[in-house]
Structure formats: C-alpha cells, structure tokens
N, C-alpha and C positions, 0 to 999 in steps of 0.2 A: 751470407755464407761466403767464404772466401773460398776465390779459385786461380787456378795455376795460368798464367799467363798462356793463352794458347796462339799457335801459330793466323788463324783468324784474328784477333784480337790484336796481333802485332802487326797485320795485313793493312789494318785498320789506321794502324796506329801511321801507318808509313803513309795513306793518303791523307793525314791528319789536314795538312793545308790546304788541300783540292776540299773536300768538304767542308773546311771551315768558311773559304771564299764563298759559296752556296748558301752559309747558313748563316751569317752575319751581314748584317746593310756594310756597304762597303767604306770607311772611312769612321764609322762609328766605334765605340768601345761598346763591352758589354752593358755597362750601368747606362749609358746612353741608349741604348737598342730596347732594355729593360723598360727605362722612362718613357720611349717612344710605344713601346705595345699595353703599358700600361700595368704589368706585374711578372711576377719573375716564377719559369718554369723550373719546378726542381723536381728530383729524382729519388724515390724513395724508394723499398720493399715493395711488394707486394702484399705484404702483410705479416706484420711483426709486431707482435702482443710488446706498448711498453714505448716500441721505436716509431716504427709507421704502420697504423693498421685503418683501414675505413671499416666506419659502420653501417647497418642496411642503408640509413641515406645518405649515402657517400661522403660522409664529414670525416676526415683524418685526423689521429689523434696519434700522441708519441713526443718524444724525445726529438728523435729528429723531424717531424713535421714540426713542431714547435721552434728549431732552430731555422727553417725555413721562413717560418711567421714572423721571428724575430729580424732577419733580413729585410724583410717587408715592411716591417715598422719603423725601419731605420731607415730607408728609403723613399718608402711612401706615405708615412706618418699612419698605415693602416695595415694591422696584421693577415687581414681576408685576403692583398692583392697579389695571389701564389696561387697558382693551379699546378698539382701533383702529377708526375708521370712515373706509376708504377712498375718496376722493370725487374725483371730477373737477375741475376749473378752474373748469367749469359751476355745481358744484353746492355747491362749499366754503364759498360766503359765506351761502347760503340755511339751511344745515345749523349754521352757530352762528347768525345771528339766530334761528333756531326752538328752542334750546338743543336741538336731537338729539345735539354734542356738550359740551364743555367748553373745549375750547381748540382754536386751528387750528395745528395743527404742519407745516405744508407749504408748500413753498417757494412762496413768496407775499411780493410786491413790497409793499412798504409803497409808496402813494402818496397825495398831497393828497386824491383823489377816493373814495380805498375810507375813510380814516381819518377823512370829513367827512361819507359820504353813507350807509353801511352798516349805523350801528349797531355799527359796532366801534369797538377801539381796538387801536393795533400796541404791544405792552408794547415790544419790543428790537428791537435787531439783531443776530442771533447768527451771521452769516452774512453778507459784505460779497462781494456779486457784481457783476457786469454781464455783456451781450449779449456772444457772440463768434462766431469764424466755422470750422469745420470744414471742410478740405479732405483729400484723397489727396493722398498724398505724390507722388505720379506728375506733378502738375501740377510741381510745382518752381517750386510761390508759397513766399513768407517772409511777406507781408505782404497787408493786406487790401487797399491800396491796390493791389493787383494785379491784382485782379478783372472790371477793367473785362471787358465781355460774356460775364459767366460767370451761367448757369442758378443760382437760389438758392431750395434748400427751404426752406419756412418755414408755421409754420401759421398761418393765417385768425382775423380777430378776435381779434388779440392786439396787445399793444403793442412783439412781437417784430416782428411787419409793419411796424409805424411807425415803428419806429427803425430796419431795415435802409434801406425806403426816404430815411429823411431820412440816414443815413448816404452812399449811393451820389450820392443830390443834393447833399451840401455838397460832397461833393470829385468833382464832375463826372465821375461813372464811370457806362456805364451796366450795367445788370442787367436780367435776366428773371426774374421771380418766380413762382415754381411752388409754387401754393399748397395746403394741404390741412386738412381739418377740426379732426383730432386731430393730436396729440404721437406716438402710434405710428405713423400715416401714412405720416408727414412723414420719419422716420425710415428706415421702410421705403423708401420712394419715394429717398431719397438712397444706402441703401446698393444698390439695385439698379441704381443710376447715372442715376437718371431728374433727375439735375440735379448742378453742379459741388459746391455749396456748403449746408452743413448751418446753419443759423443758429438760435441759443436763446440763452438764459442760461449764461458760463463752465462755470458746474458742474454743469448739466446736458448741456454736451456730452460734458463726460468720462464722467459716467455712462452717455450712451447711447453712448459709442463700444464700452464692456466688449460689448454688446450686438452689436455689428457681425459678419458674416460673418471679416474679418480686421481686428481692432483696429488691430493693428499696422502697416497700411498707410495710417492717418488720421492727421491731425496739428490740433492747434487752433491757430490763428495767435496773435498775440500781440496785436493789435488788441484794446481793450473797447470799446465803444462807447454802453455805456449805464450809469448806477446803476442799481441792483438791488439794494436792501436789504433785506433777508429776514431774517423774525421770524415770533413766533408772537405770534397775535391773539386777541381777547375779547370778550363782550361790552362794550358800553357801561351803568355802573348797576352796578357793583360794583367799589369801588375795592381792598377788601381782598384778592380772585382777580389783580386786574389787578397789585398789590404781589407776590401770591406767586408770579406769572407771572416776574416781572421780575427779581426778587432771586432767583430761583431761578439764570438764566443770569448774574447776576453775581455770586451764590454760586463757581460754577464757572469762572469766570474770574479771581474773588479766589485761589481755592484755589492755580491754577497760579502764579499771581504770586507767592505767598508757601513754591510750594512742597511744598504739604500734595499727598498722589497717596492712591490708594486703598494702594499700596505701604508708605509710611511712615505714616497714619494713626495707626495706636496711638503711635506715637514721638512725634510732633504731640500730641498728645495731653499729654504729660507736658512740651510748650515752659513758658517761662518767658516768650518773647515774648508782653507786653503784646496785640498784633494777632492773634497766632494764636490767645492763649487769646478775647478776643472773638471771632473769627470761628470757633471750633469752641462756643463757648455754656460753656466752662468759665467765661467772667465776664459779665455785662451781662445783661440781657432781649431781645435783640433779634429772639427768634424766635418769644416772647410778643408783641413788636407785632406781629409777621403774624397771630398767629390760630396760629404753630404751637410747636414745645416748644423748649427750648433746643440742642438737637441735630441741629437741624435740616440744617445744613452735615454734620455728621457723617455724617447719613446718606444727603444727596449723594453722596457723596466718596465711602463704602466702600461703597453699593452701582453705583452708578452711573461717577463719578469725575471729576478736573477737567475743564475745557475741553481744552486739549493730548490727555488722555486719550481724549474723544470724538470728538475732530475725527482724531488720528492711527491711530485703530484701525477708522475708520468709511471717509474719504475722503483719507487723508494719501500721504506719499510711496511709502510700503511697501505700500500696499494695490494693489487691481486698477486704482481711477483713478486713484491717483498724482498729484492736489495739492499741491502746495506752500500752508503757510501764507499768503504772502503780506498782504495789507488782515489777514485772520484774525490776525495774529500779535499778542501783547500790545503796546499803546503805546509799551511801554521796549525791544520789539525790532522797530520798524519798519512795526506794523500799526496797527489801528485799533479793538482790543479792547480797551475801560475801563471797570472797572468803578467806582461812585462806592462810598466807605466804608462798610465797615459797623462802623456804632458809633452 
C-alpha cells in the first residue's frame, strides 16, 4: 500500500548516514557484506496473496519473493539463500535506510518524493499498476463513473485517499469516505458491507478479493485511476547492488523475449545464436562487470525462471487472481516490459 512521505520518515531519511555507518562493515559494499553473511535480507508485505504471502510453515511465495530468489541465484548459484523481513507500509522505508534489509521487494510506488527524499533509489519497474475500484456484482456498476453516492473503503494516509478523492472531484460525483488505518481493516470493513466500494492498487485488489468471504461475488471495474509503478528499491551509495538489482529483472525479461524458460535451458545452452550465447555468459564478460560469474542468467533461469514464468505461476490467468498480462506484457506484445541489451 502506498503512503504519503511523513515527516518521521524524512526524520529518518536525514540520519540516513549515521545508521548506515552502524549497519554496514566498514569498507565493504553491499554484495560483499551479502557474500560475507552468507544470503541476502529482503523486504517484503506482510502478506499479499500473488506478491509476498507465507504459509502456515513459513515458506514465502509470490512475485516478489521470487524476485528476491532470483537475486539469490545469481549471486549464490542457490535460490533458498534469502531470509524475508516482513514490514509494514509504516516501517519499509526505515528498515533499508538502517540496512536491516538488502533490498525492498514489496509493492512500493516509485514516486519523485520517496526517490529524492529517502535515501533510496527505485532500480525498475517490474510491475506496471495503478488504483482501481472493487465492487459486488449485486450493484450492477460496469463502470466507476457510476458511483456517484456510493460508501468507499479506503485506508488513511495513503496516496490511495488522494487519488480516489481527486478522482470523484474531477468527474463531479459524490462519495463518502469510510476510512481506516490498516490494509486488513479496510478490507475487513468492505467485505462485511460497511461500505459500497473497496479501493487500492489493481493488483492488490485481486489479491485481497481470494481473501473475501465469497470471491466470486466481487468484480474489479475497469477504471485505473492512478500510475503505480512498482519495483524494488536500494540504498543510495552503491552503485554496483543497484546494477545487480536491476539487470537481474531485466535478466528475466530478456530471457522471455528470446525464449530461454527454465524448460529449454540446457537446449539454450548449445544455441548458436550470437544474443543467446551472450545472455547465458557462454561468450562476453558481462557478468564479470556486476561483480558476478559468467552464468549468472543461467542460474536465474533454471532456478528461478523468466518473467512470463514468474508472473504466470505467481498472479497470472490460471492462478487464484487471475491477471492478465496486460502493461506487464513484453514491448513487442502490447505491454510495457523492456529490457535494455545485454552486451
């Protein structure tokens, strides 16, 4: 869930250096610090059906724990060596300025204000969202423009509140706003009927609909209403972590594009094509300039796997929220997934 920069948070942001001396060995970079403790802390939900959710025996599953695994494998040749730290809205930006983690893998709005004021930096975008609106099918809306005096859950100090209200002001509809602190709340309070309209980020409504008493009786309209570009973030002061943040998800996006799956890999392997053989490290150094081995894609791919791979077995059509590609879909089929060369 995305929130408004608060004056703690920029409190935070100002001792960024004093706790960073604290939380890093002195003279090391990240990916060093990494390799000396032996796997890398990342930052995810608390639990988000799709993104990052554990199950009774604490195994994490999702889109972005999978992007974490995928870091792992590229560094450690082993997807397992990542222990999760699940963090709030509240507490996500405070827990990398302090390096408690390594990276923040939770669906987290890249905005002007977090990427200037923080101490961070947003590597990607591996995830093209925006706001939408949740109703009961029982209303017999299509559209969000239909809303006019309908009850709308939503939670407090979030830039979810700012945009539904400037949404119902630009096209002169009115609303009642039934606010509440938390993401589970807000949730609760809509499926027990304590309001018409469920409002968040697209793909977190689907996620919290699996969640619902009757799934099946909700529908997300078709309205977006906001950008919401979601990636995972870094410190600021290490550019070589921020590189293999980066190229890691367009590792896995090149993969799909050209084809390589965890399925064919060894087949890949024995191409002839020039691009394949640099992007699996059979020719060039390019995994030497990260800091990692020439195989590095390789062991993306067979332990982890491409994009396509993670997005359709995580949140895609087949699964329980049932997403469409869409914006997510590669460049050359209609989205807004590019990755720049690797060569």
């Amino acid at each position: 869930m995305k929130r408004i920069v608060s004056t703690i948070a920029l409190g935070a942001a100002m001792s960024f250096g004093a706790t960073m001396a604290l939380a890093q060995t002195p003279g090391r970079t990240t990916l060093q610090n990494i390799q000396a403790k032996g796997f890398i802390q990342c930052g995810v939900t608390q639990g988000l059906a799709g993104f990052s959710m554990p199950d009774s025996a604490g195994n994490w599953t999702g889109m972005d724990v999978d992007f974490c695994r995928a870091l792992a494998a590229a560094v450690f040749n082993d997807p397992s060596k990542v222990r999760f730290s699940p963090l709030s809205a509240k507490d996500r930006f405070t827990a990398l300025q302090s390096g408690e983690i390594d990276v923040l893998s939770r669906n987290t709005t890249w905005t002007l204000q977090r990427d200037t004021s923080l101490g961070l930096n947003f590597s990607v975008i591996n995830y093209y969202d925006g706001q939408g609106f949740m109703v009961r099918k029982s209303l017999n809306v299509k559209s969000a423009r239909e809303l006019s005096g309908a009850s709308v859950c939503v939670q407090t100090g979030t830039t979810t509140e700012l945009n539904v209200a400037d949404f119902f002001r630009a096209n002169n509809l009115k609303y009642e706003p039934v606010v509440f602190a938390t993401a589970d709340e807000t949730v609760k309070a809509y499926d027990a009927g304590r309001c018409d309209v469920f409002t968040t980020d697209a793909s977190g409504l689907y996620a919290e609909r699996v969640k619902l008493q009757r799934p099946d009786d909700h529908m997300v309209l078709p309205e977006i209403i906001s950008k919401e570009p979601l990636g995972p973030a870094v410190r600021h002061g290490d550019d070589q972590w921020m590189d293999i943040v980066k190229w890691t998800h367009f590792a896995m996006v090149t993969a799909e594009e050209l084809n390589i799956s965890k399925a064919n890999l060894d087949q890949m392997l024995q191409s002839t094509n020039p691009e394949i053989r640099r992007v699996l490290g059979i020719e060039g150094n390019n995994g030497e300039a990260l800091g990692l081995t020439k195989d590095w894609v390789v062991r993306i791919v067979r332990h982890v796997g491409n994009y396509s791979e993670v997005f359709d077995r995580n949140v895609g059509p087949t699964t329980r929220l049932g997403i469409a590609r869409g914006l997510n879909a590669l460049w050359n089929k209609g989205g807004l997934q590019y990755a720049p060369p690797i060569r």
